[in-house]
C-alpha positions as CSV (number, residue, x, y, z in Angstrom):
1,X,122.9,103.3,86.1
2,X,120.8,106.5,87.1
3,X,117.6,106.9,84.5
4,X,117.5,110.7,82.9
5,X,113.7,112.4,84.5
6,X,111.5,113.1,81.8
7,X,109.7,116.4,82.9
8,X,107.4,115.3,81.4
9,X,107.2,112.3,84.0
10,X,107.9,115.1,86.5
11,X,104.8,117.0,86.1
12,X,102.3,113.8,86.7
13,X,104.3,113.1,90.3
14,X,103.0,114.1,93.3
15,X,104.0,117.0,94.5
16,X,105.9,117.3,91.0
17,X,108.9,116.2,92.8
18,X,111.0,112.9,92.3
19,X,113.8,111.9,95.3
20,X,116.4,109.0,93.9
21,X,118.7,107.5,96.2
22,X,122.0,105.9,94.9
23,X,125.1,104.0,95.7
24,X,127.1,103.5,92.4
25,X,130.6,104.3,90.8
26,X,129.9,107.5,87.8
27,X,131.6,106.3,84.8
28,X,134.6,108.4,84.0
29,X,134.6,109.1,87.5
30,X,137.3,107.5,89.9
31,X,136.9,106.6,93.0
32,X,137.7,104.5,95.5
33,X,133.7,103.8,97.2
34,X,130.4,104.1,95.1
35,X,128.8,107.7,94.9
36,X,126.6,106.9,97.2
37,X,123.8,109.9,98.5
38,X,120.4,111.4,96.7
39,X,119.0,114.0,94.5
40,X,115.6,115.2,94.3
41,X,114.1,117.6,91.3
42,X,111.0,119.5,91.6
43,X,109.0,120.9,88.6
44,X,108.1,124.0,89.4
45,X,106.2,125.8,86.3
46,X,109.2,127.7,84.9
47,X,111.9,125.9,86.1
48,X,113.3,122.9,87.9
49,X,114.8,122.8,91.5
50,X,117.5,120.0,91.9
51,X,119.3,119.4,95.2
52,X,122.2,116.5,96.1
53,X,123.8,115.4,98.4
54,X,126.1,112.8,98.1
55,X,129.7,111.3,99.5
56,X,132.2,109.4,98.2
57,X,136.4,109.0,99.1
58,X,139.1,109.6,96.4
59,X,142.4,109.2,95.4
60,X,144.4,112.6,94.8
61,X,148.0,113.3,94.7
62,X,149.4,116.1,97.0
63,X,150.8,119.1,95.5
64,X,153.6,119.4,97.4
65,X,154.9,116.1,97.9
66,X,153.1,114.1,95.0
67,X,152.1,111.5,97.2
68,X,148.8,109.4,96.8
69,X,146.3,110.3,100.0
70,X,142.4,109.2,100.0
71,X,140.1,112.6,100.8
72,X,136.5,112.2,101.9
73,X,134.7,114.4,99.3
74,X,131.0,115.6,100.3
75,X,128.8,117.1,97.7
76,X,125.7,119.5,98.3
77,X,124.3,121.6,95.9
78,X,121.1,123.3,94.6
79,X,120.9,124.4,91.2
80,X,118.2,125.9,89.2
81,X,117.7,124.9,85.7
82,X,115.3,126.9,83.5
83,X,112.5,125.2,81.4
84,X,112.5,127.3,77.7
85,X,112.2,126.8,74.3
86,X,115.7,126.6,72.8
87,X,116.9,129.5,70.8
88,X,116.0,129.4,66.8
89,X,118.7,132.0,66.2
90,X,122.5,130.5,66.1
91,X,124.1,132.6,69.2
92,X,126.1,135.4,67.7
93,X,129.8,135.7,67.0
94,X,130.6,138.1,69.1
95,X,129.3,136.7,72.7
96,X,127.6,139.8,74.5
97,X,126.1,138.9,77.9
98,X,122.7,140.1,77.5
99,X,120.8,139.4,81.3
100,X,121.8,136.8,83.5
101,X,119.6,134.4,82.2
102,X,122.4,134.2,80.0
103,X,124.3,132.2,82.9
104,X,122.0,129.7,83.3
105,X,121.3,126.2,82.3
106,X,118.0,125.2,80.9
107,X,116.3,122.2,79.2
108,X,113.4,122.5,77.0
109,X,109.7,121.9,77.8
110,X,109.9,118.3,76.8
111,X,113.1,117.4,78.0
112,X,115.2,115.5,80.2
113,X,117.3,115.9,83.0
114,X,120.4,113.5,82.4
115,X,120.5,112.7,86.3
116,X,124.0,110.9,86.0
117,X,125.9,113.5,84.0
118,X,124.8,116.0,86.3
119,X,126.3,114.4,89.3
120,X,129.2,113.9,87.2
121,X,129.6,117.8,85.9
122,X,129.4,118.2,90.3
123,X,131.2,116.2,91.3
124,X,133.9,117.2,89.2
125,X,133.5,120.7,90.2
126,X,133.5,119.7,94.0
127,X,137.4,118.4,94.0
128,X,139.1,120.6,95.6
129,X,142.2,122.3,93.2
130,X,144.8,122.1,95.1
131,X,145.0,119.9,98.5
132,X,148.1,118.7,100.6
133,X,148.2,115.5,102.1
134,X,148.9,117.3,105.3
135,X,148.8,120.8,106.4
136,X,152.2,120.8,107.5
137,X,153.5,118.6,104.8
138,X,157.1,119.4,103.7
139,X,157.3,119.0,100.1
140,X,159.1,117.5,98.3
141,X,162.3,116.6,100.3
142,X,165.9,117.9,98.0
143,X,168.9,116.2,99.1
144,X,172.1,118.0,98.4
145,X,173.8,116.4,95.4
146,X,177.4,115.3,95.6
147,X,179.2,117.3,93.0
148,X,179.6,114.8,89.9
149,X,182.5,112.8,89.2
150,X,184.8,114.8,86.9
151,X,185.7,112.6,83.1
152,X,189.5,111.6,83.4
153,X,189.7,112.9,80.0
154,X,189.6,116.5,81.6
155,X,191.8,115.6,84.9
156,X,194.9,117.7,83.0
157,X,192.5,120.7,82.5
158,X,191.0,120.5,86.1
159,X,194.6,120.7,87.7
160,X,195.8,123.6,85.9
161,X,192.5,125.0,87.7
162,X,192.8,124.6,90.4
163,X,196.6,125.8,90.2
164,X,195.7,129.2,88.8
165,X,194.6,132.0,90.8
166,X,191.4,133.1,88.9
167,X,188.7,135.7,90.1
């Protein structure tokens, strides 16, 4: 299990900067080999600098065929996170995009960055939408149905069909 950096911790570092290595399986994550990479956060005043890398291999289904294949999934990502006071005011009904800080995450001077659910949130958004197993895979493969067995009960009414000339 992956501690959360306190920035306050952060700031008494050398350099400001903290580098953890892992090799673990994220809970509510599935895979089929430990998360296994590193991911290092820098205090930088105003705002925190994190970088991962990491690698793993999971289990998806193809969304052609619906078979299970394993993909080799590689994560690397930088991310700034802002380091402000949270808001007083409750955000307003109407949600107006006022500057692009707007966009961005942030944690509050005495906070924590929650090292584990932020490998999660990327990780998550690293898995690819949709995948085939193969590029050239078929899809699914539709045989062509015998017609079905017609009820006896309706064996009168089928040979006056096929007796009568219809359109």
């Amino acid at each position: 299990m992956l501690r959360p950096i306190r920035l306050s911790d952060l700031r008494q570092m050398p350099g400001q900067t903290q580098e953890v290595h892992f090799r673990q399986f994220f809970p509510g994550f599935e895979s089929l080999t430990p998360v296994e990479g590193s991911l290092q956060a820098s205090h930088r005043g105003h705002f925190l600098e994190v970088s991962a890398e990491a690698r793993t291999i999971v289990t998806l289904t193809c969304h052609r065929c619906l078979q299970q294949f394993n993909h080799r999934l590689h994560l690397q990502v930088e991310e700034i996170i802002l380091i402000r006071e949270p808001s007083p005011e409750p955000p307003p009904l109407e949600l107006e995009l006022r500057d692009e800080e707007d966009l961005l995450e942030s944690l509050p001077p005495n906070g924590e960055l929650d090292i584990e659910d932020w490998m999660y949130q990327h990780l998550h958004l690293e898995m690819p939408h949709q995948l085939p197993c193969r590029p050239d895979c078929p899809g699914i493969v539709v045989e062509a149905a015998a017609p079905p067995p017609v009820d006896p009960r309706w064996s009168a009414l089928a040979a006056l069909l096929k007796d009568s000339p219809h359109p």
